[in-house]
C-alpha positions in Angstrom: 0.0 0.0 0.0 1.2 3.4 -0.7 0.3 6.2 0.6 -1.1 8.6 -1.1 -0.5 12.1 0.4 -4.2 13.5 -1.0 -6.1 10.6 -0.3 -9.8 10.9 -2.1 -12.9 9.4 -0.1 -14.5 7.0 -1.6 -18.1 7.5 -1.7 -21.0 4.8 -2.0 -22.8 4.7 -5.5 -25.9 5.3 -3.8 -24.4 8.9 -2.4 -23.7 10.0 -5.8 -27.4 10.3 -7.3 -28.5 11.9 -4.3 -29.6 15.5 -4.7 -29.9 17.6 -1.8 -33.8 18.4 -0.8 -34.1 21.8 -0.9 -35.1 23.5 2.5 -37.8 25.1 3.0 -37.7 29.6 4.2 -37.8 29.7 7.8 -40.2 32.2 9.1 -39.5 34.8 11.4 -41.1 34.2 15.2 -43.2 37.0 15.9 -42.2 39.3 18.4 -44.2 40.0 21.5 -43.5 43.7 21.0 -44.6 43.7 17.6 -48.2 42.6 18.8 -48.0 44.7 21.1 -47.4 47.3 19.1 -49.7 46.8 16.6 -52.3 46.1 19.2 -51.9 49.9 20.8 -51.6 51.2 17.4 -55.3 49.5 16.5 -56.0 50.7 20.3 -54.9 54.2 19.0 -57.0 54.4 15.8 -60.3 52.9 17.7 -59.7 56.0 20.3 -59.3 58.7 17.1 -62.3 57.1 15.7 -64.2 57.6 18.7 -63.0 61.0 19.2 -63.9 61.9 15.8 -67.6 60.3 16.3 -67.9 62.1 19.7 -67.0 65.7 18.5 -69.3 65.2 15.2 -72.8 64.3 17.6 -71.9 67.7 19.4 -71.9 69.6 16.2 -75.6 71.6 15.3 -76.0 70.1 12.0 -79.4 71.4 11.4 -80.8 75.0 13.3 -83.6 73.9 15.9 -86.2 76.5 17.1 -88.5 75.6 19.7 -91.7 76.9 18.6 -93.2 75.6 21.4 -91.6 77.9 23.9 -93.7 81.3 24.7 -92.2 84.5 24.0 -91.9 86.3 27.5 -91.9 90.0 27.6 -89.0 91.8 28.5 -89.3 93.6 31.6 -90.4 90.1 33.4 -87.6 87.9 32.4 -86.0 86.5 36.2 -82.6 84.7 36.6 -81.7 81.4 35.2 -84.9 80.1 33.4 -85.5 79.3 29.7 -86.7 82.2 27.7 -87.8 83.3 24.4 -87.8 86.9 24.0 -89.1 88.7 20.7 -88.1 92.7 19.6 -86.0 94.9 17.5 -82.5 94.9 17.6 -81.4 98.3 19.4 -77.7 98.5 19.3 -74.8 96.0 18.5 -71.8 95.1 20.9 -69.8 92.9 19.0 -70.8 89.7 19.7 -73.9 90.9 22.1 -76.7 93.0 20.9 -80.1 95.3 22.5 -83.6 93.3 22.1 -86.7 96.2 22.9 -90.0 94.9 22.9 -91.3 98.7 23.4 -91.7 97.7 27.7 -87.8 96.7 28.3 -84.8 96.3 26.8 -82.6 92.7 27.0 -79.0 92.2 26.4 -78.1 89.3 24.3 -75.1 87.3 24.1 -74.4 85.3 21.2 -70.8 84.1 22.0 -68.0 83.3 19.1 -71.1 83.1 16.4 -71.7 86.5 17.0 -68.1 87.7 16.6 -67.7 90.8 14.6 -71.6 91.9 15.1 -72.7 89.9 11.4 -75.4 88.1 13.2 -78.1 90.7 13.3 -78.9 94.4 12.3 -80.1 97.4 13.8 -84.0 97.4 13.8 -84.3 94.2 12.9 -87.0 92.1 14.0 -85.9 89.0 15.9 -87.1 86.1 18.4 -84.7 85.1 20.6 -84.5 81.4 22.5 -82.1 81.3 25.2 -80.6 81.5 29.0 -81.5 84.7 31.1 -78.9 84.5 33.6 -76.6 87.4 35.6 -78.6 90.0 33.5 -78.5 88.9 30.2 -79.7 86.7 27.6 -77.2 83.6 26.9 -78.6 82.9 23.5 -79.0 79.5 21.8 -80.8 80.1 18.8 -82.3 83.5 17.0 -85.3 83.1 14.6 -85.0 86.3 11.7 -87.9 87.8 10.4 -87.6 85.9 7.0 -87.8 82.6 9.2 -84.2 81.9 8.9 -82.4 80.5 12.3 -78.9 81.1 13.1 -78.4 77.9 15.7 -76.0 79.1 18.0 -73.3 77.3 20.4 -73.3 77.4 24.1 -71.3 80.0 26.1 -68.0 78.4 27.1 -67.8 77.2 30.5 -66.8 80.4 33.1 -63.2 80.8 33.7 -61.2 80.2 37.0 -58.0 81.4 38.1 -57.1 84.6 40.4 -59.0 88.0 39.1 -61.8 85.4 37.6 -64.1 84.0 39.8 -66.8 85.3 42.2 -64.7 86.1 45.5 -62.8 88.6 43.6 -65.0 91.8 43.5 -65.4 94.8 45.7 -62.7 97.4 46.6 -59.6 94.8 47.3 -60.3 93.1 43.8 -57.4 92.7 41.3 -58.6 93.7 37.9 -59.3 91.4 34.9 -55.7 89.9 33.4 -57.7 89.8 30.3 
């Protein structure tokens, strides 16, 4: 025997034909953070679309008048009830405006819609629907003479912070920041 510095193996016949089964991709695991991840993100999207479903049931899509509600004359509105109150428009204060019904005279308050005094004009005939509270009308909707209505928003809620709120009248009183 000799020996052959290279030696070859020597393979069985049967190991020669054989071709090697290709294998098959492996697929990633799935992480745990990307479910979670993708389950706050469909968390997310559920609270936006709730949001977005929320805000648009609070929006006046169509002006409502309650023609049920009986006009009250001026001079006996009283604090914090549900009023309707029908006259000319007086004078114009930006976003607040004079009602006279020929016995009193009302002040109006028509909040951001009334901005810029657009709403109504002088001696125009309105009806106005609304709060009477700390002297004036908080108005909700106004009905025009041609029957149009201008369906207003709510007042925003009263401020609070120092110079704001109730205790801070009389001679002590720190003017308005605003």
């Amino acid at each position: 025997m000799t020996n052959d510095p290279n030696p070859t193996p020597t393979l069985a016949s049967d190991e020669t034909t054989r071709v090697p089964e290709p294998t098959p991709p492996r697929r990633r695991p799935i992480s745990r953070n990307a479910v979670l991840g993708a389950g706050a993100l469909g968390l997310l999207v559920l609270g936006f679309a709730g949001g977005a479903a929320a805000w648009s049931a609070t929006q006046h899509r169509d002006a409502t008048f309650d023609t049920a509600l009986v006009t009250t004359p001026i001079a006996q509105l009283s604090d914090a009830s549900v009023v309707g109150i029908a006259g000319q428009v007086a004078e114009i204060y930006g976003n607040k405006f004079v009602v006279s019904d020929g016995a009193g005279k009302a002040l109006v308050e028509t909040g951001r819609a009334g901005e810029g005094g657009n709403l109504v004009s002088t001696g125009e005939t309105v009806t106005v629907q609304g709060r009477f509270r700390d002297g004036f009308l908080h108005a909700s909707a106004i009905r025009h003479a041609d029957q149009r209505i201008d369906q207003l928003d709510p007042p925003p809620p009263p401020r609070h912070g120092p110079g704001q709120g109730p205790r801070d009248v009389g001679p002590d009183a720190r003017p308005n920041a605003d």
